[in-house]
Backbone as JSON, one array per atom type, in Angstrom:
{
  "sequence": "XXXXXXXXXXXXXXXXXXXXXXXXXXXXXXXXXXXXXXXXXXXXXXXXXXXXXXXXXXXXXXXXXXXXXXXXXXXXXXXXXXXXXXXXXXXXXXXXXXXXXXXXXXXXXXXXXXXXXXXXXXXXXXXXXXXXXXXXXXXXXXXXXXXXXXXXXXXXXXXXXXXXXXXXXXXXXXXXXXXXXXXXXXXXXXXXXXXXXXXXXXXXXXXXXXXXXXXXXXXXXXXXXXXXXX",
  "N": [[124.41, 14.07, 141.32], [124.75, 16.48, 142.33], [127.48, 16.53, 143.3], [128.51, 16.63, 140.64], [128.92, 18.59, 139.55], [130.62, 21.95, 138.98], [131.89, 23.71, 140.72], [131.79, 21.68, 142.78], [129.62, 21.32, 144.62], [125.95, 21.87, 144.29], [124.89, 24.87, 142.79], [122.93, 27.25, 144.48], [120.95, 28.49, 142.57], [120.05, 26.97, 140.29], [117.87, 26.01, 139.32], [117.29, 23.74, 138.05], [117.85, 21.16, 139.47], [115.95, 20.52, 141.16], [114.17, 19.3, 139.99], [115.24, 17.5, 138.96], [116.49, 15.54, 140.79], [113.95, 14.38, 141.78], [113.33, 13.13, 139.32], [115.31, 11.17, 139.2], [114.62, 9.75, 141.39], [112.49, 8.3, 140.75], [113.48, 6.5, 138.46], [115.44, 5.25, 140.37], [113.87, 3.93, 141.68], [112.3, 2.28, 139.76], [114.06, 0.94, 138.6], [114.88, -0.83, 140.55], [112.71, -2.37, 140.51], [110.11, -1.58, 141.7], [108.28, 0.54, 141.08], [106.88, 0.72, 137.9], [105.64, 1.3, 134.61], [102.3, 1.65, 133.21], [100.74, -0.73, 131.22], [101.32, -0.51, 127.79], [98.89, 0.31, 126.26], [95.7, 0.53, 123.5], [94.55, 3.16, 124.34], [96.17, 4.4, 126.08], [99.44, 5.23, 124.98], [101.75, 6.76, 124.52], [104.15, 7.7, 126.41], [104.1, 9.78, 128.28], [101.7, 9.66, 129.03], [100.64, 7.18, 130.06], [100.44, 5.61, 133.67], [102.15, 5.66, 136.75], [102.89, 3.15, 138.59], [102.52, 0.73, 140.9], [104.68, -1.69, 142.23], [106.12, -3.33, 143.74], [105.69, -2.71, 147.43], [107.52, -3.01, 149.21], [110.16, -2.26, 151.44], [113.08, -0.49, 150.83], [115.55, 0.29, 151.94], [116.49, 2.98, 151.57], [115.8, 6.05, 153.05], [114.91, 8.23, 151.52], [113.93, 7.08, 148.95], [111.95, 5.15, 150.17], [110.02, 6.84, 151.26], [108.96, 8.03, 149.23], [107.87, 5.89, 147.71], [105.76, 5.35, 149.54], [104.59, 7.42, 149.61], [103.6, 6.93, 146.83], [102.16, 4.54, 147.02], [100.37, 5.97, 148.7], [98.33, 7.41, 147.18], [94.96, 7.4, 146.07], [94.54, 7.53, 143.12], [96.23, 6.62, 140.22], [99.34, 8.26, 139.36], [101.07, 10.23, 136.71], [104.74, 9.76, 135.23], [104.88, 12.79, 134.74], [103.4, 14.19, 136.33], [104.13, 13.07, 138.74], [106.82, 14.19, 139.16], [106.28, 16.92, 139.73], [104.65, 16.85, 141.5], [106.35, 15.79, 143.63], [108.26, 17.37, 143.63], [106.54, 19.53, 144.69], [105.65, 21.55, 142.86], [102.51, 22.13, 142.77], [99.49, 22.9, 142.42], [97.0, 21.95, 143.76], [96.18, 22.36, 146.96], [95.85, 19.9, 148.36], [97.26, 17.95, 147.43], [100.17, 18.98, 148.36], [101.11, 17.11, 150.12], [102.5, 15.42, 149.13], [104.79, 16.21, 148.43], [108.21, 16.22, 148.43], [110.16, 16.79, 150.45], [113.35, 19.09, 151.44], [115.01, 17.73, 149.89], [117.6, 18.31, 148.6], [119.32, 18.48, 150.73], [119.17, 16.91, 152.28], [120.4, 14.44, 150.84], [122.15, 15.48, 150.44], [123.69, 15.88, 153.14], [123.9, 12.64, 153.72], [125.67, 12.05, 152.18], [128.07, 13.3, 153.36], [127.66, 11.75, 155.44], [129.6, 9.45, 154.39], [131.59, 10.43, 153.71], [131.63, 11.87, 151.42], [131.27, 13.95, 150.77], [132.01, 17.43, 152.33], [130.92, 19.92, 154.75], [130.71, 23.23, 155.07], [130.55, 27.06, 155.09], [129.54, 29.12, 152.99], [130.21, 32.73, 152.14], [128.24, 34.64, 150.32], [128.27, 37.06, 149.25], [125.56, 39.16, 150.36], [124.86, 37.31, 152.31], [125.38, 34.29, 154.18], [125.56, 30.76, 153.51], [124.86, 27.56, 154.36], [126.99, 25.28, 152.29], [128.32, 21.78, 150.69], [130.77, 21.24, 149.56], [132.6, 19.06, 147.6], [134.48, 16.71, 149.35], [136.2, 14.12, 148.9], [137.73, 13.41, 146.04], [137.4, 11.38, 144.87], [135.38, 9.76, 144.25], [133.83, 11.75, 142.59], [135.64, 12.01, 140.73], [135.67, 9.33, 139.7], [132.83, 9.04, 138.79], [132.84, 11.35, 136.45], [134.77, 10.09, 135.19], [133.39, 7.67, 134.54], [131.55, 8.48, 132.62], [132.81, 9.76, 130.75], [134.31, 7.87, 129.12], [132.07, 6.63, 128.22], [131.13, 8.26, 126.4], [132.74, 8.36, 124.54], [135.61, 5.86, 124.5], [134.11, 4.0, 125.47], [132.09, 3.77, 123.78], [129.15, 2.96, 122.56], [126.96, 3.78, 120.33], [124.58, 2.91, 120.45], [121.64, 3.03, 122.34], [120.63, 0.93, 123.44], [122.48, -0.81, 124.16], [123.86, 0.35, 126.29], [124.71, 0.44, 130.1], [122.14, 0.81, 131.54], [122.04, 2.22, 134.23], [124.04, 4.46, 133.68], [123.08, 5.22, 131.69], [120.62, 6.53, 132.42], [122.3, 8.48, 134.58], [122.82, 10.12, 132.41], [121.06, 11.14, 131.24], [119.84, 12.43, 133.63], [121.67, 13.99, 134.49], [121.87, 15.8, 132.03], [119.23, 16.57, 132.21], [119.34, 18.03, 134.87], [120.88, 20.12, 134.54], [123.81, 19.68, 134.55], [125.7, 18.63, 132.61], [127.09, 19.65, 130.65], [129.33, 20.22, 132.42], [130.62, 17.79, 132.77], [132.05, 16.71, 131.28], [134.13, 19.01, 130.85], [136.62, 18.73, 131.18], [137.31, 17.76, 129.28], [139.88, 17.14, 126.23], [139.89, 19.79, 123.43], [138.85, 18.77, 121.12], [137.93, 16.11, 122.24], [136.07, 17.0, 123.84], [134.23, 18.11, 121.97], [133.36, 15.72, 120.48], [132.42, 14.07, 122.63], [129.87, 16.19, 124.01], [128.07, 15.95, 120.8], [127.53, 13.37, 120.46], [126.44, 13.12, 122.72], [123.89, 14.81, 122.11], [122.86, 13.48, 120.27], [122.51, 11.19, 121.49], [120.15, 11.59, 123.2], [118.28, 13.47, 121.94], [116.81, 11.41, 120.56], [113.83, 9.8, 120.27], [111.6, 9.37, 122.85], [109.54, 7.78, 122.63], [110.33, 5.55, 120.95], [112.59, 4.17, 121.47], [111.78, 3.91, 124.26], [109.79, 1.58, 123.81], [111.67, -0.38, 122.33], [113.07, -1.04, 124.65], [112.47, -2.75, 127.51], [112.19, -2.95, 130.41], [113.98, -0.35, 131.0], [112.04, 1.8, 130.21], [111.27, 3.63, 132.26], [113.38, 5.31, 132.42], [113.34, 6.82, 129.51], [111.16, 7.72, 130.24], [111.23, 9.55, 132.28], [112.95, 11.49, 130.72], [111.75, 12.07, 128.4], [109.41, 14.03, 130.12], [111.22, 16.13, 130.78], [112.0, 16.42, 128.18], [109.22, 17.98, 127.78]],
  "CA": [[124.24, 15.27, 140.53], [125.64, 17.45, 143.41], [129.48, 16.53, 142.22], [129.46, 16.53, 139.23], [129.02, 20.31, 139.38], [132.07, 22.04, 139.31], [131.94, 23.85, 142.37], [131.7, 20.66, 143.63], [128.33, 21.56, 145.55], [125.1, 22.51, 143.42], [124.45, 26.25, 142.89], [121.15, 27.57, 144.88], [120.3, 29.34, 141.24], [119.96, 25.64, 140.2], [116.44, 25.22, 139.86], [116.67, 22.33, 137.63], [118.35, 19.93, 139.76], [115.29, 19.74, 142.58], [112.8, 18.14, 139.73], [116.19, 16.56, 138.37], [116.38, 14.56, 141.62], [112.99, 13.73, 141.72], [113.13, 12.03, 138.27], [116.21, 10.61, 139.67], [114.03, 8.79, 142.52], [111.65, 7.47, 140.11], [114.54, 6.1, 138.01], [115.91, 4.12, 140.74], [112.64, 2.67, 142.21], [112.07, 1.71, 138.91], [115.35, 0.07, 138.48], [114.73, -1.59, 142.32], [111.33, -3.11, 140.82], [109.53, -1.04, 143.01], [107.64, 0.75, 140.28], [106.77, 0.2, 136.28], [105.08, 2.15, 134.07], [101.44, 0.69, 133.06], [101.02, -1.66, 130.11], [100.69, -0.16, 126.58], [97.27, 0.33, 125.22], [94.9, 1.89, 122.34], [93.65, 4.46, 124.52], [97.61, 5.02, 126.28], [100.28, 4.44, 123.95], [102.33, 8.21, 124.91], [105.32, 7.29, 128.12], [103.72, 10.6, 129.4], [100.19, 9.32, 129.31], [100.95, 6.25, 131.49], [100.56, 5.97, 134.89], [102.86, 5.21, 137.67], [101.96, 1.74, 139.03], [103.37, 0.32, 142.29], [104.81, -2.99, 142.1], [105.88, -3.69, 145.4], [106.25, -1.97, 148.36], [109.19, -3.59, 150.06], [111.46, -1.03, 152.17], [114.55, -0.15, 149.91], [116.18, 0.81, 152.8], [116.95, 4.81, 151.31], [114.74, 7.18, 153.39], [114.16, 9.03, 150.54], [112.91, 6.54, 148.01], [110.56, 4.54, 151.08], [109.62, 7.77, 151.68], [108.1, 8.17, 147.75], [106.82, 4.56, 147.79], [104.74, 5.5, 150.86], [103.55, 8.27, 148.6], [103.15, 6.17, 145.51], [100.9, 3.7, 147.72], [98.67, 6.41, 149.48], [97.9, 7.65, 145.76], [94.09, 6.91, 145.02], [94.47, 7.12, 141.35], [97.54, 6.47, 139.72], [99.61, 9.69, 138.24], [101.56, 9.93, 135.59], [105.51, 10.52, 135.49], [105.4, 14.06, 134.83], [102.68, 14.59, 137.46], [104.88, 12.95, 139.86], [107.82, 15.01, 139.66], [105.89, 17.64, 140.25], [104.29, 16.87, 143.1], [107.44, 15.8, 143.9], [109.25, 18.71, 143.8], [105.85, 20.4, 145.26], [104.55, 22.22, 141.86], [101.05, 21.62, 142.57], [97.87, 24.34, 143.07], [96.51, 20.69, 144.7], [96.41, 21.81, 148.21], [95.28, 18.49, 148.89], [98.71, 17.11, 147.02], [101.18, 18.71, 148.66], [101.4, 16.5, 150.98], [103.42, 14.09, 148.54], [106.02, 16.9, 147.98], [109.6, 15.29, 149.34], [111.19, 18.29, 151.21], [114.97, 19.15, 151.68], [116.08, 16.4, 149.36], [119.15, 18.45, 148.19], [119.96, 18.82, 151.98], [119.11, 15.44, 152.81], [121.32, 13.93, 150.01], [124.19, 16.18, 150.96], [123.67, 15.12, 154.75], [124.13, 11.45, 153.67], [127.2, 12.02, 151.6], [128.93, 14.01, 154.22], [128.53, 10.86, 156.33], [130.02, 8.51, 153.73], [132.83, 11.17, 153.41], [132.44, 12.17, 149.81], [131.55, 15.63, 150.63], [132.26, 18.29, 153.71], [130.13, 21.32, 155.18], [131.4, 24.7, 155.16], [130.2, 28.05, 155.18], [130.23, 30.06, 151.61], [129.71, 33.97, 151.72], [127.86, 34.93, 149.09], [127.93, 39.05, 149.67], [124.7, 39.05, 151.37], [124.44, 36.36, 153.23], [126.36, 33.32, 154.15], [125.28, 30.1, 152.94], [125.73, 26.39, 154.04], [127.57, 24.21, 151.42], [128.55, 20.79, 150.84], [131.56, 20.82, 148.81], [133.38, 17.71, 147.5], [135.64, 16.55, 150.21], [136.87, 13.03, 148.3], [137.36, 13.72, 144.53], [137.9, 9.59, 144.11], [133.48, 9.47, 143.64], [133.37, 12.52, 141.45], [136.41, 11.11, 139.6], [135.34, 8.08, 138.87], [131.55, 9.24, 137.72], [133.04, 11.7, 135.34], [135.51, 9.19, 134.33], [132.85, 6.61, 133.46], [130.13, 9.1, 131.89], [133.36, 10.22, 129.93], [134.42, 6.76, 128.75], [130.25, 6.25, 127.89], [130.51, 8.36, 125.14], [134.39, 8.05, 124.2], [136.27, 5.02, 124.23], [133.42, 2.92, 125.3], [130.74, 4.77, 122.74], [128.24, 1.52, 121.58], [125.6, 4.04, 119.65], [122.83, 2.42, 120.43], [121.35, 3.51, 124.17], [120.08, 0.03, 124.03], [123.63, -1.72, 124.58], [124.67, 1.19, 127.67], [124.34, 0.47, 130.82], [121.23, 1.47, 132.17], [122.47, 3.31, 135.01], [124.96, 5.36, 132.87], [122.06, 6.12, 130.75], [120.47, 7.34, 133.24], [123.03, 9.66, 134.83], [123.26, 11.26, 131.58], [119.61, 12.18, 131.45], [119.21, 13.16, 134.74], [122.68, 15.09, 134.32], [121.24, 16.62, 131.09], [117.78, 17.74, 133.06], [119.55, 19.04, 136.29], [121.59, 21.13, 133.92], [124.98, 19.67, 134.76], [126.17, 17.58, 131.67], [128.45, 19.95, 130.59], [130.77, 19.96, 133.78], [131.08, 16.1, 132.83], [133.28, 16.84, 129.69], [134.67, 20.24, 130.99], [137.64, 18.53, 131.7], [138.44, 16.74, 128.23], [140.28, 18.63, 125.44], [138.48, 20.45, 122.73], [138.34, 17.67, 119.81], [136.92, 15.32, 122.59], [134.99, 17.79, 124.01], [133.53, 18.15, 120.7], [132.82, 14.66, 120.27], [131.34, 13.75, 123.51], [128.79, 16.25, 123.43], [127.66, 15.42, 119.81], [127.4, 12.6, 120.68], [125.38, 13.21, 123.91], [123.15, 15.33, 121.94], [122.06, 12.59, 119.14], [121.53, 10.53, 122.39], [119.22, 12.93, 123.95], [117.41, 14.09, 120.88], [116.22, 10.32, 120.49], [112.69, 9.66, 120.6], [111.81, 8.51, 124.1], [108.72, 6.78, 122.53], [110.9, 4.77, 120.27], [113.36, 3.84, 122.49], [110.97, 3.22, 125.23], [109.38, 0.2, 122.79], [112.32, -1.42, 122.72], [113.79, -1.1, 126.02], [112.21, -3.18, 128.32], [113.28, -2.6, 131.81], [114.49, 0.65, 131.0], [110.99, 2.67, 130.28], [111.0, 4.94, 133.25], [114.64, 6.43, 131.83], [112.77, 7.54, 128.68], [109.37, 8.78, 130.48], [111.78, 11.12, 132.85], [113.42, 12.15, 129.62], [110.66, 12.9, 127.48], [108.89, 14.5, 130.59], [111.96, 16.99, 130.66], [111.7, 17.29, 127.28], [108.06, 18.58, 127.29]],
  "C": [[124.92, 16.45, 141.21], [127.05, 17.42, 142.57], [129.88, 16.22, 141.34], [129.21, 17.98, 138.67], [130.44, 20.79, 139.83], [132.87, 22.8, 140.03], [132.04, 22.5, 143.33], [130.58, 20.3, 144.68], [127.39, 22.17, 144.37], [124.91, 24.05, 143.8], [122.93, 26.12, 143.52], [121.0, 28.43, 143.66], [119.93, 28.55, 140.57], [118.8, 25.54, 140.28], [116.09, 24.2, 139.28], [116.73, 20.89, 138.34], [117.32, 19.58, 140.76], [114.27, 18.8, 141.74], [114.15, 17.18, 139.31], [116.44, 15.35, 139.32], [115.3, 13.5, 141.81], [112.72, 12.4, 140.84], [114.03, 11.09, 138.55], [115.31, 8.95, 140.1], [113.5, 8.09, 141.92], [112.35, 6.37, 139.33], [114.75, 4.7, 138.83], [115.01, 3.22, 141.41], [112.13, 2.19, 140.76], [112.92, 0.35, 138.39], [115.62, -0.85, 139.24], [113.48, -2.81, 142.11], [110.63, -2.92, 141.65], [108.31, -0.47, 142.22], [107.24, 0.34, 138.63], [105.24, 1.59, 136.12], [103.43, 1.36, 133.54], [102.02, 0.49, 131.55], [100.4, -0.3, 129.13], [99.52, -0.54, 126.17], [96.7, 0.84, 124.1], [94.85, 2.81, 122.72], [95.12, 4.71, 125.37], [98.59, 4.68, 125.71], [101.57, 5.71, 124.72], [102.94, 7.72, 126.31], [103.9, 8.65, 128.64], [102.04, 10.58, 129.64], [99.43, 8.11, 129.88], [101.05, 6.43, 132.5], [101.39, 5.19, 135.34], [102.1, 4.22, 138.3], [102.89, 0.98, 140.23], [103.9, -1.18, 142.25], [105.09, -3.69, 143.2], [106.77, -2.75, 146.6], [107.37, -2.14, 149.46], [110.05, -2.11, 150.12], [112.95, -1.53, 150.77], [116.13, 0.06, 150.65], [116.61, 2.36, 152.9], [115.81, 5.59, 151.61], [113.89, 7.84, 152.15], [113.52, 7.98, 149.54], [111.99, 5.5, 148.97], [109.71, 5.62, 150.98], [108.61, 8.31, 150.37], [107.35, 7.31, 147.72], [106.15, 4.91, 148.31], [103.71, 6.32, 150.05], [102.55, 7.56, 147.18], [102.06, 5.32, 145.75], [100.09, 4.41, 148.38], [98.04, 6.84, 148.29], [96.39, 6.92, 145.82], [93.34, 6.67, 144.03], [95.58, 7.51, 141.4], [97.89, 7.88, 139.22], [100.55, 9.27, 137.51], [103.3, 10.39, 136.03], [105.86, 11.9, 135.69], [104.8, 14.76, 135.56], [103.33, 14.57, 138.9], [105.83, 13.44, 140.61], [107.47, 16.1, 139.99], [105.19, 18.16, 140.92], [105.49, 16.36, 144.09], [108.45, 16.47, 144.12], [108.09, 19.96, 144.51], [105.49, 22.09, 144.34], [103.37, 21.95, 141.75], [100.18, 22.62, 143.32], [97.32, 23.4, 143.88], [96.62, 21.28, 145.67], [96.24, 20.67, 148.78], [96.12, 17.56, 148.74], [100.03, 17.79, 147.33], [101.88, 17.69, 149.75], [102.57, 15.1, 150.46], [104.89, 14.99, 147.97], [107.45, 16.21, 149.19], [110.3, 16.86, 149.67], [112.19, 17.96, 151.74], [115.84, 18.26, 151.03], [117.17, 16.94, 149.11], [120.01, 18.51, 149.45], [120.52, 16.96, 152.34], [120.11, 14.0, 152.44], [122.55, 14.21, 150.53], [124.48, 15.62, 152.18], [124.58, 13.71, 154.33], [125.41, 11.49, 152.83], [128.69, 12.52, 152.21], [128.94, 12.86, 155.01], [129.09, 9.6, 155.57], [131.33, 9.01, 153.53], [133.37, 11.67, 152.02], [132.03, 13.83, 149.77], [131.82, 16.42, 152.3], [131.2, 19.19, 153.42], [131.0, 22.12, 155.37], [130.48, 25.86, 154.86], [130.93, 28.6, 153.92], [129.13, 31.36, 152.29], [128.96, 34.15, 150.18], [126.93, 36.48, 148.73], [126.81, 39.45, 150.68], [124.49, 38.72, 152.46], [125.23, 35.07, 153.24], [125.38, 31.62, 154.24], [125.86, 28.23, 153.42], [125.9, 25.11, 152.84], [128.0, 23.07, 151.88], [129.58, 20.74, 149.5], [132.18, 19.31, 148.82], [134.72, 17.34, 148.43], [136.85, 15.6, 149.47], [136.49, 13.07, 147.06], [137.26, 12.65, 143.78], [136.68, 9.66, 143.53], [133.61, 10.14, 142.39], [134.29, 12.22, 140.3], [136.06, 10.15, 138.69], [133.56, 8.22, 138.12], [131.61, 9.92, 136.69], [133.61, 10.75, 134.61], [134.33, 8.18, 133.13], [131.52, 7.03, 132.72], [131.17, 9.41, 130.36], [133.72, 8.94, 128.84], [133.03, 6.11, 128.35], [130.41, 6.47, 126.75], [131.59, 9.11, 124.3], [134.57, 6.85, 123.76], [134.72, 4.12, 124.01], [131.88, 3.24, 124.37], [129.74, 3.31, 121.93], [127.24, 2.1, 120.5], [124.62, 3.63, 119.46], [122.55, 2.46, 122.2], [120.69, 1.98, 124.65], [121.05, -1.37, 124.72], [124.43, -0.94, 125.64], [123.87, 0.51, 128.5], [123.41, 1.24, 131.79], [121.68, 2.64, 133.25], [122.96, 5.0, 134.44], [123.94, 5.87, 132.03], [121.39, 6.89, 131.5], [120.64, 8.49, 134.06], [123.06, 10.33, 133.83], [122.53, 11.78, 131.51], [119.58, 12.97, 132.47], [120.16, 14.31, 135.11], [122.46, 16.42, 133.7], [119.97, 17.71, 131.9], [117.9, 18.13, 133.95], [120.73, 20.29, 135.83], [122.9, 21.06, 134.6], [125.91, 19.33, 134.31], [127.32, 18.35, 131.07], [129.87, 19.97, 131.53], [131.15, 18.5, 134.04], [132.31, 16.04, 132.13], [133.79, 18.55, 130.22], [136.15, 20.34, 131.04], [138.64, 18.11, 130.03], [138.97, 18.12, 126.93], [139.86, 19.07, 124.65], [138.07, 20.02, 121.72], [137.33, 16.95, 121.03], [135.64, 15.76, 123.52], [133.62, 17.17, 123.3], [132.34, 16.85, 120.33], [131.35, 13.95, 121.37], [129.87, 14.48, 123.45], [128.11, 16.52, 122.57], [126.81, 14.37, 119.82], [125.86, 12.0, 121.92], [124.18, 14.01, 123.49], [122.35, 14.5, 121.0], [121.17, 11.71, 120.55], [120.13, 10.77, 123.28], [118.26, 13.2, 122.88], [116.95, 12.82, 120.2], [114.75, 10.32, 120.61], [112.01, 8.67, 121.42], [110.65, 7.08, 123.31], [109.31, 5.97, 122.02], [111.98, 3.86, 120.88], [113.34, 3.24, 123.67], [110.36, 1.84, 124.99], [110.53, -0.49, 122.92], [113.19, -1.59, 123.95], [113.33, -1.66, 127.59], [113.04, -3.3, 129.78], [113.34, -1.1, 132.01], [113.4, 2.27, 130.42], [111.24, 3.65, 131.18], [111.97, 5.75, 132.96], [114.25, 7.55, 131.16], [112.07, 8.01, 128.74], [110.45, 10.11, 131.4], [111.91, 11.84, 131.86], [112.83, 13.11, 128.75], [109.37, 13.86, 128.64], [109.77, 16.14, 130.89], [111.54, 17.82, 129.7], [110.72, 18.1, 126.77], [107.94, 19.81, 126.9]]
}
């Protein structure tokens, strides 16, 4: 979510992208089989009235999502996705729950991408005060994730979110709720502009519950989603 901003580093005015990460995390421990959403019932039928349910705690190896599990297993009662991200991002009067807030993830992220070499540190002024950034060092990553978010809902366009690749569905939500989805298509020209996000807006304006029903596997996409959309 960092580079696909078009600074190449997220703005600190950015306040969507710290729950946008969060839902992120949940995303991919979901996707890892790490978590699931509970079973549909009479009395919970509503993604956002399901709880988060641990499936197994096996190391992932990514600091940051062990580092949630750990949380997800000291939990004693289950919460719900949209509870999570925001104890997750450390919106909670709970004094008793911040303790499950994940601190410095946008640092922590950037850290780890600076040693993979897809971004650098530098020093931005910013009149006041001077500021450290993590601009995009290697534009090949951010290339190729615009490329294939652009080719999602272009060439390779299936209209049905239930024949995309999960992932890719994913980035677009979590693109959409860290408020960066336009700097995906910023690049294309102003018919396919047009198209893409049209396109990205029917997908989006879906009804997670409906979508969630038939998407086995892919539930936790549509509970971030519709927890955005609340």
């Amino acid at each position: 979510l960092s580079i696909l901003s078009l600074q190449g580093y997220t703005s600190f005015w950015n306040d969507c992208i710290s729950s946008g990460l969060r839902g992120g995390i949940l995303i991919e421990l979901a996707l890892r089989g790490r978590i699931c959403l509970e079973q549909l019932s009479i009395r919970k039928k509503r993604l956002l009235e399901r709880k988060v349910l641990l499936k197994s705690d096996a190391p992932t190896g990514d600091v940051l999502l062990d580092e949630t599990l750990r949380h997800i297993k000291a939990t004693e009662s289950a919460e719900t996705v949209q509870t999570w991200i925001e104890l997750l991002t450390g919106e909670t009067w709970n004094p008793f729950k911040l303790q499950y807030q994940l601190r410095n993830v946008r640092e922590r992220i950037a850290k780890a991408l600076v040693e993979k070499g897809i971004l650098t540190t530098e020093k931005q002024n910013f009149l006041l005060f001077d500021m450290t950034t993590h601009p995009v060092s290697n534009a090949t990553e951010k290339q190729r994730l615009v490329k294939k978010l652009q080719e999602s809902m272009l060439e390779r366009w299936v209209n049905d979110p239930q024949r995309m690749d999960r992932r890719t569905l994913a980035l677009l939500v979590l693109a959409h709720s860290s408020d960066v989805l336009e700097n995906v298509f910023a690049s294309l020209t102003d018919d396919k502009y047009d198209v893409a996000m049209n396109r990205t807006k029917d997908l989006l304006d879906m009804d997670p519950e409906v979508e969630a029903a038939k998407a086995r596997g892919a539930e936790m996409i549509w509970a971030v989603l519709a927890a955005f959309n609340k």
